[in-house]
VOTI-781459 format. One record per residue: residue in one letter; x, y, z of N, C-alpha, C in turn. Coordinates in steps of 0.05 Angstrom, whole numbers, plus 5000, padded with zeros to 4 digits. Last residue first. Layout:
N
+-------+------+------+------+------+------+------+------+------+------+
! timar !  n.x !  n.y !  n.z ! ca.x ! ca.y ! ca.z !  c.x !  c.y !  c.z !
+-------+------+------+------+------+------+------+------+------+------+
!     A !    X !    Y !    Z !    X !    Y !    Z !    X !    Y !    Z !
...
+-------+------+------+------+------+------+------+------+------+------+
END
This chain:
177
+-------+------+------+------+------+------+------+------+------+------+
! timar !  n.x !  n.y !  n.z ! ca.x ! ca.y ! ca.z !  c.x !  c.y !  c.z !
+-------+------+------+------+------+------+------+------+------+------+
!     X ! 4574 ! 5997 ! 5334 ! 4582 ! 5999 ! 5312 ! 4607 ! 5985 ! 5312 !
!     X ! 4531 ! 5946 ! 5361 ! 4551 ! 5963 ! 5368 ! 4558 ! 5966 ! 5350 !
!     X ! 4464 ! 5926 ! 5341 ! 4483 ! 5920 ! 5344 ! 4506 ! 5942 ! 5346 !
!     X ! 4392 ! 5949 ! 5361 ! 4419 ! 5950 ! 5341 ! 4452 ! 5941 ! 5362 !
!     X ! 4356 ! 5924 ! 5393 ! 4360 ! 5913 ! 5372 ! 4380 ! 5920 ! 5345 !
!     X ! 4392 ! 5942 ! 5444 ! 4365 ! 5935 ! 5437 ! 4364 ! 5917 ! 5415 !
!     X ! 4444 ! 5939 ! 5477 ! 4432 ! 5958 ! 5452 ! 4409 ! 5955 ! 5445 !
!     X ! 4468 ! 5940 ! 5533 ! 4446 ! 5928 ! 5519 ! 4440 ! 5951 ! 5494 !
!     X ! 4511 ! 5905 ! 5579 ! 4512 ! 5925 ! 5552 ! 4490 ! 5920 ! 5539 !
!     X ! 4539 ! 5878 ! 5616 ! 4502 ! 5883 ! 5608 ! 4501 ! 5897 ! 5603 !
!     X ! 4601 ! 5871 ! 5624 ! 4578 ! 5898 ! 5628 ! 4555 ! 5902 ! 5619 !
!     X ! 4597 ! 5815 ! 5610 ! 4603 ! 5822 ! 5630 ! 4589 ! 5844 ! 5642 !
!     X ! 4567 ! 5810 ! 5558 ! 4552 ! 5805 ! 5582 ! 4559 ! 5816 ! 5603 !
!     X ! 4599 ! 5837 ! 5529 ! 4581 ! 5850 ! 5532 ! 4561 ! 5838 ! 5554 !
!     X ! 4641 ! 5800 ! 5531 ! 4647 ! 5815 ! 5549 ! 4617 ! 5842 ! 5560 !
!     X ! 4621 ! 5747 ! 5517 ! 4622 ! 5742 ! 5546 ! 4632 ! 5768 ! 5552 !
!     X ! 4613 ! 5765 ! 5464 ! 4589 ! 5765 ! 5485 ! 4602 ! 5762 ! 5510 !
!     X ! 4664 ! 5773 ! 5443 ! 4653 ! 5787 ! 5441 ! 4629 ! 5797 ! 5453 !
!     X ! 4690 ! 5718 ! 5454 ! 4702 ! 5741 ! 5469 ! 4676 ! 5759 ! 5463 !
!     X ! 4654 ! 5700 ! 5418 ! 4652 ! 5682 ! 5437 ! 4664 ! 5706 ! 5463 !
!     X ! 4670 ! 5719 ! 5364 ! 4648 ! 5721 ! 5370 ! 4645 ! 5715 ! 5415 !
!     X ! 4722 ! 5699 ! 5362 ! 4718 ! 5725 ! 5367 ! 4681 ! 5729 ! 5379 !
!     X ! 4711 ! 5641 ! 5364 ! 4728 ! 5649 ! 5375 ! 4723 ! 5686 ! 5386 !
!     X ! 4682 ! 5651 ! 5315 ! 4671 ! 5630 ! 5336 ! 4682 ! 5641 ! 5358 !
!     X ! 4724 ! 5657 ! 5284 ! 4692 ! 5673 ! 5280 ! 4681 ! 5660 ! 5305 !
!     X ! 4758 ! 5622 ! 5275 ! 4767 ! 5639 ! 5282 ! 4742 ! 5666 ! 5288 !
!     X ! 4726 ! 5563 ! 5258 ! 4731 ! 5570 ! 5284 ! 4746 ! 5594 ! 5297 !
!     X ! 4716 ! 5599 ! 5205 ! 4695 ! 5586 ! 5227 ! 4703 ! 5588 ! 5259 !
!     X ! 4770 ! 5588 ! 5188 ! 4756 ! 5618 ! 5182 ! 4718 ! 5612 ! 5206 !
!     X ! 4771 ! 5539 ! 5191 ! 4792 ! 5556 ! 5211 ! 4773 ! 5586 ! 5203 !
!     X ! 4741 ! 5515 ! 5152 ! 4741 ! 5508 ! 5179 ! 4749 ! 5528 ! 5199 !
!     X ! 4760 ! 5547 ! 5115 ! 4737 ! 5546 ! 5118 ! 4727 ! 5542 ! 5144 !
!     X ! 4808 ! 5512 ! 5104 ! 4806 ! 5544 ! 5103 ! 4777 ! 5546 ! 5115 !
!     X ! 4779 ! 5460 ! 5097 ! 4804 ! 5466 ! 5117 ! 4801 ! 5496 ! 5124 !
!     X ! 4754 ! 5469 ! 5046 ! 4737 ! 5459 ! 5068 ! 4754 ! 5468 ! 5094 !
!     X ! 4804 ! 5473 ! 5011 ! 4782 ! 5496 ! 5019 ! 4765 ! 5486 ! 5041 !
!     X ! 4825 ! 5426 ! 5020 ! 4844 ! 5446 ! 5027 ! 4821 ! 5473 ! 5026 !
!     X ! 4785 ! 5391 ! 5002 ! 4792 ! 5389 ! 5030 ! 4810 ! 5417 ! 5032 !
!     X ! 4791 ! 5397 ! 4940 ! 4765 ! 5410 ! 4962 ! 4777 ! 5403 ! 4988 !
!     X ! 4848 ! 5427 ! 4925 ! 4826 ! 5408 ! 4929 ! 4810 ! 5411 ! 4936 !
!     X ! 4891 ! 5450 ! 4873 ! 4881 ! 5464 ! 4902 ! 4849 ! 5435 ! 4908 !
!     X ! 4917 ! 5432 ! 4830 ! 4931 ! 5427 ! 4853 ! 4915 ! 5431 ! 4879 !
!     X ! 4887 ! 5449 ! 4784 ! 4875 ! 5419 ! 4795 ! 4891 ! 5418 ! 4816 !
!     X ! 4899 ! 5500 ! 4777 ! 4878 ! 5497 ! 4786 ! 4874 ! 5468 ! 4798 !
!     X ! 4948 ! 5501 ! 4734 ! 4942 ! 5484 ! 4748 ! 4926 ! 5486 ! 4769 !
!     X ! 4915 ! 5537 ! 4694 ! 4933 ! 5497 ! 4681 ! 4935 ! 5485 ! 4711 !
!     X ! 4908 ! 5582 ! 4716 ! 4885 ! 5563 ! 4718 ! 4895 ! 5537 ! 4708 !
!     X ! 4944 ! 5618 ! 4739 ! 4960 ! 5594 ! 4736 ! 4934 ! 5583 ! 4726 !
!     X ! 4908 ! 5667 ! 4755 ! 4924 ! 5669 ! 4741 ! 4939 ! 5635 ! 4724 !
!     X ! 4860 ! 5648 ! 4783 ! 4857 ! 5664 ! 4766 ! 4883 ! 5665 ! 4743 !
!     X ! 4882 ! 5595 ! 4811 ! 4853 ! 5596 ! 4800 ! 4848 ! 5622 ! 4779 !
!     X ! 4922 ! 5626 ! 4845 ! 4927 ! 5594 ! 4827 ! 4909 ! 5590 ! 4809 !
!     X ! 4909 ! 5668 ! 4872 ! 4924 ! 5675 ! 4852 ! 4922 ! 5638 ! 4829 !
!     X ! 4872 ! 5648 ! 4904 ! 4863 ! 5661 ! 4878 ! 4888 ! 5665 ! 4860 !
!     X ! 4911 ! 5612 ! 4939 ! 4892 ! 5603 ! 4922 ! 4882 ! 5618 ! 4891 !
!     X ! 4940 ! 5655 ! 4961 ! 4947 ! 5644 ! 4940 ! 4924 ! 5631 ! 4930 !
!     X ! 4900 ! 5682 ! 4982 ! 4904 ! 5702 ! 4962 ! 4926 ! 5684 ! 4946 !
!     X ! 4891 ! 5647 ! 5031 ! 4867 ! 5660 ! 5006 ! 4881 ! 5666 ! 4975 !
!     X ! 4930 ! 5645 ! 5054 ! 4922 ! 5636 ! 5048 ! 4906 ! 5631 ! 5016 !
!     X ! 4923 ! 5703 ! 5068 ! 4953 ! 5701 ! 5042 ! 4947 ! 5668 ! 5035 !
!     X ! 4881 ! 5700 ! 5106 ! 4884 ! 5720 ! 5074 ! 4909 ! 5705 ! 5064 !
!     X ! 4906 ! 5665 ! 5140 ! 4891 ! 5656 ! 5127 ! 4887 ! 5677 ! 5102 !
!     X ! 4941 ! 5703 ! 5170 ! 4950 ! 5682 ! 5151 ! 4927 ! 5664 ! 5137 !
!     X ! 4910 ! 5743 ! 5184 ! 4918 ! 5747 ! 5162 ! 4938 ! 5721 ! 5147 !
!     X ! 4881 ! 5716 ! 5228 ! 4865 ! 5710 ! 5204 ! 4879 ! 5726 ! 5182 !
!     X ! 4920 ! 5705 ! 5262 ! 4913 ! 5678 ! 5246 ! 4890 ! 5686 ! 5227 !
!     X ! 4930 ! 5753 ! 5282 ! 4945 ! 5742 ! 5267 ! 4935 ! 5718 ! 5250 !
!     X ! 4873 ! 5758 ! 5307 ! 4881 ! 5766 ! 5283 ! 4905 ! 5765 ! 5265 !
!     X ! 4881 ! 5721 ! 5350 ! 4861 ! 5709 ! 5327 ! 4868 ! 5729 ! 5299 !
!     X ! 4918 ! 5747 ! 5377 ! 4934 ! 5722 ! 5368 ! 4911 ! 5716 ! 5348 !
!     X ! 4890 ! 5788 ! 5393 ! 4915 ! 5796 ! 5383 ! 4921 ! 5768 ! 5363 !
!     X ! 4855 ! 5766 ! 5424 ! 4838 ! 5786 ! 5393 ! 4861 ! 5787 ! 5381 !
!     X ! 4882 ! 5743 ! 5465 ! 4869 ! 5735 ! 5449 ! 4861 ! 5741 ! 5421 !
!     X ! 4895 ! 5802 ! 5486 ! 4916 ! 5777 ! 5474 ! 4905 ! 5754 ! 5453 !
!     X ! 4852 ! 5814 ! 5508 ! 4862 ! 5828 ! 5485 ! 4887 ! 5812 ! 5470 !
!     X ! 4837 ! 5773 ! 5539 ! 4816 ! 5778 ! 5529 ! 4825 ! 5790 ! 5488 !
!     X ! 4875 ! 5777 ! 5587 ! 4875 ! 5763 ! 5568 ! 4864 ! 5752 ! 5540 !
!     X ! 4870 ! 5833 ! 5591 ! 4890 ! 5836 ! 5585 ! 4884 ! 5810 ! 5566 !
!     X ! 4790 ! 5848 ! 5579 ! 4816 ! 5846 ! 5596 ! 4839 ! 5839 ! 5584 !
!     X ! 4755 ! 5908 ! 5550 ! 4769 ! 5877 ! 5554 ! 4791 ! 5872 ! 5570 !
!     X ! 4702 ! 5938 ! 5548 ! 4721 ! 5944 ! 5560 ! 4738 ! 5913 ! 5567 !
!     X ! 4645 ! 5959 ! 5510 ! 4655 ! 5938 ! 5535 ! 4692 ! 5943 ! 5531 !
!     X ! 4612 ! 6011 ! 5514 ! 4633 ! 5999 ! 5498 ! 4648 ! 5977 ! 5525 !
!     X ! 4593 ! 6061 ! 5544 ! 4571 ! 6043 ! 5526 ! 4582 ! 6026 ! 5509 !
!     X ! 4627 ! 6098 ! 5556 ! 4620 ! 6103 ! 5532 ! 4615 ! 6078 ! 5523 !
!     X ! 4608 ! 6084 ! 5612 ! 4613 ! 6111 ! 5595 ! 4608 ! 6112 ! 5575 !
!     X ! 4612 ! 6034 ! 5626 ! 4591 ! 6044 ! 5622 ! 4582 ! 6072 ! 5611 !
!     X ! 4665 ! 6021 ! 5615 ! 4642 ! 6012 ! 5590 ! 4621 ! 6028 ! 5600 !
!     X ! 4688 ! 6054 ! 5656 ! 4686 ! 6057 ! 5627 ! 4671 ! 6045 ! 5600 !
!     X ! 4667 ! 6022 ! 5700 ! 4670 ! 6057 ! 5694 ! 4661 ! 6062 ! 5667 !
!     X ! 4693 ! 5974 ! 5689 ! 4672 ! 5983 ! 5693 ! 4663 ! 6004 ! 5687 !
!     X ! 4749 ! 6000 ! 5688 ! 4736 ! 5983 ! 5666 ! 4714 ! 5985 ! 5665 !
!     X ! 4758 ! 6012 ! 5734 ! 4760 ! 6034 ! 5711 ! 4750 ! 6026 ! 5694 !
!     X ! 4748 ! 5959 ! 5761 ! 4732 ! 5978 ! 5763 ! 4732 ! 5999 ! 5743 !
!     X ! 4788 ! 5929 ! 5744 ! 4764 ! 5926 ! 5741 ! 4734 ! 5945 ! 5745 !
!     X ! 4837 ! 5954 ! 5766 ! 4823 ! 5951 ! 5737 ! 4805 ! 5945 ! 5734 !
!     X ! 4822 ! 5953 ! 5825 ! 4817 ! 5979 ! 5810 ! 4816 ! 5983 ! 5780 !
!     X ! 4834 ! 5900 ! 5831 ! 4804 ! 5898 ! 5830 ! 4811 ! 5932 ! 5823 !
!     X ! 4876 ! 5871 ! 5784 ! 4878 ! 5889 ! 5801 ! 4841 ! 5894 ! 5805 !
!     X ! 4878 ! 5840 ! 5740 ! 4901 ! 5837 ! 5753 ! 4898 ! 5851 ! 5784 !
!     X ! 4820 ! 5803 ! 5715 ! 4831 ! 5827 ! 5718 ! 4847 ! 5827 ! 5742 !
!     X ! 4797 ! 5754 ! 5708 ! 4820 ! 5748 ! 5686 ! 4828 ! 5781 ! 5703 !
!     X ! 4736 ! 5749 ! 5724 ! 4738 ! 5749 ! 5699 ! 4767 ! 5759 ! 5686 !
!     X ! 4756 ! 5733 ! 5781 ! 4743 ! 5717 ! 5765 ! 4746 ! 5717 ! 5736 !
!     X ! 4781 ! 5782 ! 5794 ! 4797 ! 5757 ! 5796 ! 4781 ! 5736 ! 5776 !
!     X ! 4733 ! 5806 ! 5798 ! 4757 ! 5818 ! 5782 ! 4772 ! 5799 ! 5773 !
!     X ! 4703 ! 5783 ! 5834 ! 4690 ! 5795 ! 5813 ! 4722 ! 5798 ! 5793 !
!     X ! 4730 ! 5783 ! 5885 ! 4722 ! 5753 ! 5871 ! 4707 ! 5757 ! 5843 !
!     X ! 4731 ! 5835 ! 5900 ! 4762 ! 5817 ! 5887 ! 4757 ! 5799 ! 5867 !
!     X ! 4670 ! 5852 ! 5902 ! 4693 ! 5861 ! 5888 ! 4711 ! 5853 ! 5867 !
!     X ! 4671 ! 5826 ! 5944 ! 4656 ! 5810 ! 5919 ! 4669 ! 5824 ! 5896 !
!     X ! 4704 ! 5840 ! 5986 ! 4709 ! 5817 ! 5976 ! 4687 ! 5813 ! 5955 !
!     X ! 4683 ! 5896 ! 5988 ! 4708 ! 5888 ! 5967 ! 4713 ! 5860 ! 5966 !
!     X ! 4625 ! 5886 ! 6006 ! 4627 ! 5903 ! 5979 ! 4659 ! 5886 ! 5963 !
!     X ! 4648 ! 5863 ! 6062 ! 4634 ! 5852 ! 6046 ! 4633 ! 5855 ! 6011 !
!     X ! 4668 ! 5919 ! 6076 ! 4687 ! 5893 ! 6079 ! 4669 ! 5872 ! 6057 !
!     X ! 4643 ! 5968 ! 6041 ! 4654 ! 5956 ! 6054 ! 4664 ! 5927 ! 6053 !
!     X ! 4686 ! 6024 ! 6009 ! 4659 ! 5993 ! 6007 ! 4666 ! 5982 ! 6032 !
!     X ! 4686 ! 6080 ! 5980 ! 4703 ! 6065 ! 6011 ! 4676 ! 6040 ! 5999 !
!     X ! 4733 ! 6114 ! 5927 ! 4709 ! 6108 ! 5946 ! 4709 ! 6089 ! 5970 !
!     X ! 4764 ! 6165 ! 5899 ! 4769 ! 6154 ! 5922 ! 4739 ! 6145 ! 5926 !
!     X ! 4797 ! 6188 ! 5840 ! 4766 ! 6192 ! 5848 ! 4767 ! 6162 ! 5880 !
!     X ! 4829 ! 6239 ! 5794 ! 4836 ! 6215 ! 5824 ! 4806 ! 6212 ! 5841 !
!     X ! 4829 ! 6286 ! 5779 ! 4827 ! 6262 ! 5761 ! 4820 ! 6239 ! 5776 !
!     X ! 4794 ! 6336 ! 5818 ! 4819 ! 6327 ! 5801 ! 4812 ! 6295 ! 5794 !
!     X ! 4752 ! 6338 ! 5833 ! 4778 ! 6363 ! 5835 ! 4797 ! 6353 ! 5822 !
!     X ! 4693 ! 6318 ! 5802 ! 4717 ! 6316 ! 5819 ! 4734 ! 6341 ! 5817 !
!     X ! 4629 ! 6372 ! 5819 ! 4647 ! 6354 ! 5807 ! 4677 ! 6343 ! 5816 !
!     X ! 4578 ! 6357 ! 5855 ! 4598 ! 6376 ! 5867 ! 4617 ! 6353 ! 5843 !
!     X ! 4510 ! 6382 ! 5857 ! 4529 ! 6358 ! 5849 ! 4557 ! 6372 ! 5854 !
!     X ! 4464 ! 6404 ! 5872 ! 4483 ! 6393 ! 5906 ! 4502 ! 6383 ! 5886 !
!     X ! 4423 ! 6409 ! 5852 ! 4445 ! 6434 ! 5837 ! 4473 ! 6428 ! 5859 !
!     X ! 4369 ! 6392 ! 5846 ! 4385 ! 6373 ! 5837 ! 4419 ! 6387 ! 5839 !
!     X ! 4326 ! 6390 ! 5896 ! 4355 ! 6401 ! 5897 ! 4374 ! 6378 ! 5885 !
!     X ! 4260 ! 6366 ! 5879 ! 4291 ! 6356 ! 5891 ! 4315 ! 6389 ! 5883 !
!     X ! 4218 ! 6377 ! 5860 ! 4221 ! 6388 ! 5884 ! 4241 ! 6379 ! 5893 !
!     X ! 4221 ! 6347 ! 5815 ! 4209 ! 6366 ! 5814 ! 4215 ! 6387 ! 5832 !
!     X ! 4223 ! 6281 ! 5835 ! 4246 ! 6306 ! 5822 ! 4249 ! 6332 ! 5821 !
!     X ! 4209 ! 6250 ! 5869 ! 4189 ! 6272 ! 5875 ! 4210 ! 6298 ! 5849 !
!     X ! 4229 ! 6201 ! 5868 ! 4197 ! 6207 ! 5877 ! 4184 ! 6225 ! 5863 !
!     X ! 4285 ! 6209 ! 5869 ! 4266 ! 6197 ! 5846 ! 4240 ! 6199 ! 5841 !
!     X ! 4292 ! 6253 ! 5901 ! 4298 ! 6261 ! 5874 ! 4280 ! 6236 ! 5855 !
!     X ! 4274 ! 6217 ! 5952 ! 4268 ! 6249 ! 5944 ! 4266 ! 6249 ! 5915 !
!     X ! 4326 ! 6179 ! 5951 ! 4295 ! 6179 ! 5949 ! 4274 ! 6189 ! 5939 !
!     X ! 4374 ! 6213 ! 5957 ! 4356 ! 6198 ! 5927 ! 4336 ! 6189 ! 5924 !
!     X ! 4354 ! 6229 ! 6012 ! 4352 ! 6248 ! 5992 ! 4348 ! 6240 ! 5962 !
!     X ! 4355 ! 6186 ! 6036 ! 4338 ! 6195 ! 6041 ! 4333 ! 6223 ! 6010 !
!     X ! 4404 ! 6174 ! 6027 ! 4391 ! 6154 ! 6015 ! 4365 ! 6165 ! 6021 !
!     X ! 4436 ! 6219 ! 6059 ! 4441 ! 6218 ! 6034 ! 4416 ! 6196 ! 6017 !
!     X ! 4412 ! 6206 ! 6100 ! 4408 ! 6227 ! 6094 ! 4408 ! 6221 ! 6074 !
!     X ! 4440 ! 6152 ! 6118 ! 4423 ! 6152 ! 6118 ! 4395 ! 6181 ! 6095 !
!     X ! 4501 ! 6148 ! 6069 ! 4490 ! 6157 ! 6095 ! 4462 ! 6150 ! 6089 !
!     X ! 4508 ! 6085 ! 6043 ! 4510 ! 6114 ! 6032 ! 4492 ! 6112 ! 6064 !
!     X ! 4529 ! 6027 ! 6021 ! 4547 ! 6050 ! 6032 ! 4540 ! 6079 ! 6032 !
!     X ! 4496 ! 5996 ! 6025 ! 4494 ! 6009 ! 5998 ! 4530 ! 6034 ! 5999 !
!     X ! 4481 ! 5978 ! 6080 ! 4497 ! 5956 ! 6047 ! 4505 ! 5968 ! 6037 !
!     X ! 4469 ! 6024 ! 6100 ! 4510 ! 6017 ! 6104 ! 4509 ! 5996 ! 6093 !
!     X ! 4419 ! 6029 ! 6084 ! 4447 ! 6041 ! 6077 ! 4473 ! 6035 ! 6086 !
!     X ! 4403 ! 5972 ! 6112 ! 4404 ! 5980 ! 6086 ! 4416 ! 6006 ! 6077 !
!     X ! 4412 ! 5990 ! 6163 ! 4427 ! 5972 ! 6153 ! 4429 ! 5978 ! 6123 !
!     X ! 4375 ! 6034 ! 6172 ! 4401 ! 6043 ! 6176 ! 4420 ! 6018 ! 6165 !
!     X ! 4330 ! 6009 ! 6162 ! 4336 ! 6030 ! 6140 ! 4370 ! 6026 ! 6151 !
!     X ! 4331 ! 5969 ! 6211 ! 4329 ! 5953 ! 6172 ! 4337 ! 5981 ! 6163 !
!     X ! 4330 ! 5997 ! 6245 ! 4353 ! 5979 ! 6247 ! 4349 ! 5976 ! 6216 !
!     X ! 4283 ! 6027 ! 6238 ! 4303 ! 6039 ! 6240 ! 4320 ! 6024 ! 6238 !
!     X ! 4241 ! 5980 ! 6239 ! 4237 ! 6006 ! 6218 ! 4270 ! 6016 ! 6216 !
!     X ! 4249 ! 5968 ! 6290 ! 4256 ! 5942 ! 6270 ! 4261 ! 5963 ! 6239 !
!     X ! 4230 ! 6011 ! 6312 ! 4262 ! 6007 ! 6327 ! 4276 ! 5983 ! 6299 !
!     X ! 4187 ! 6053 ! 6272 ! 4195 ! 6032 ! 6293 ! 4216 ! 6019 ! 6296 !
!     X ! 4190 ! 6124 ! 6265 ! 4196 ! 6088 ! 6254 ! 4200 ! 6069 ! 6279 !
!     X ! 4180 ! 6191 ! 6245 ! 4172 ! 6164 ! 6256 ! 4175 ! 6139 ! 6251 !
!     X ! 4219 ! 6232 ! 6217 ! 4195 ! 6219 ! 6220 ! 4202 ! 6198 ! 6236 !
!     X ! 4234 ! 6298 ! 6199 ! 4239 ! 6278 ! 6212 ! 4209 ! 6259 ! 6210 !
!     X ! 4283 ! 6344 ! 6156 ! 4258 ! 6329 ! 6162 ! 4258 ! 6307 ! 6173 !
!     X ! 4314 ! 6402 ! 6170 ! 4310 ! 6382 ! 6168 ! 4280 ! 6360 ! 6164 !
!     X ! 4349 ! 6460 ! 6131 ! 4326 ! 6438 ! 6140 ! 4332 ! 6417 ! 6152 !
!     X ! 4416 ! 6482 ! 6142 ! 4401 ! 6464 ! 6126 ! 4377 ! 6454 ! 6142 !
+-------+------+------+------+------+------+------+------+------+------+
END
């Protein structure tokens, strides 16, 4: 393999070689994405070497995994490698990716909004079919329904940004199907 060399001053060389071991990538290596952004044209894009298997191993360092932990731990994830597949994966398929307590949540709001349908569906039944006694249902008991159909929209809504924030998911101006 080629090489190419250049010239740097001792402060030149301490700052590059630091700044790849933030990033965790050899010097070469950060030399080479360099290349490819600059110059693409003349990059060797054909170096990609896919996994061998399903199991994908990276190293961070000491620094990297404690923000890591404090990243994972923070937003509710049991394991900083869940958080990461997670990661992974919203950014794959561009779909935020929830945590356990996140999904418990969606679980327990949608029970509460099919008891609000049977809710519903007596009402109509009292108003369409029974209309003699129509006068049993009040306005507070719809205002009530109402309320909860609010704060159960509120609720989902509320899961629904803090996770697209999580992975700064950005659609532009269309919304996720």
């Amino acid at each position: 393999m080629a090489r190419v060399e250049i010239r740097l001053s001792d402060d030149e060389k301490s700052n590059w070689k630091q700044y790849c071991h933030d990033l965790g990538v050899s010097e070469s290596g950060m030399m080479r994405q360099l290349i490819k952004s600059a110059a693409p044209d003349v990059a060797n894009i054909d170096e990609f070497k896919p996994a061998r298997t399903n199991k994908i191993t990276i190293r961070l360092s000491d620094n990297e995994i404690e923000k890591l932990e404090a990243q994972a731990k923070g937003e509710g994830y049991l394991t900083p490698t869940s958080w990461v597949k997670a990661s992974i994966v919203a950014s794959l398929q561009r779909n935020p990716t929830l945590t356990e307590s996140e999904t418990h949540v969606l679980r327990e709001s949608n029970r509460q909004l099919a008891a609000l349908g049977r809710n519903l569906n007596q009402i109509a039944r009292v108003l369409n079919i029974e209309f003699r006694e129509s006068d049993k249902i009040t306005k507070e008991m719809i205002e009530l329904l109402s309320g909860q159909i609010n704060q159960h929209r509120a609720k989902v809504n509320q899961l629904i940004n803090q996770s697209h924030h999580r992975w700064e998911l950005n659609y532009g101006n269309h919304s996720p199907a």
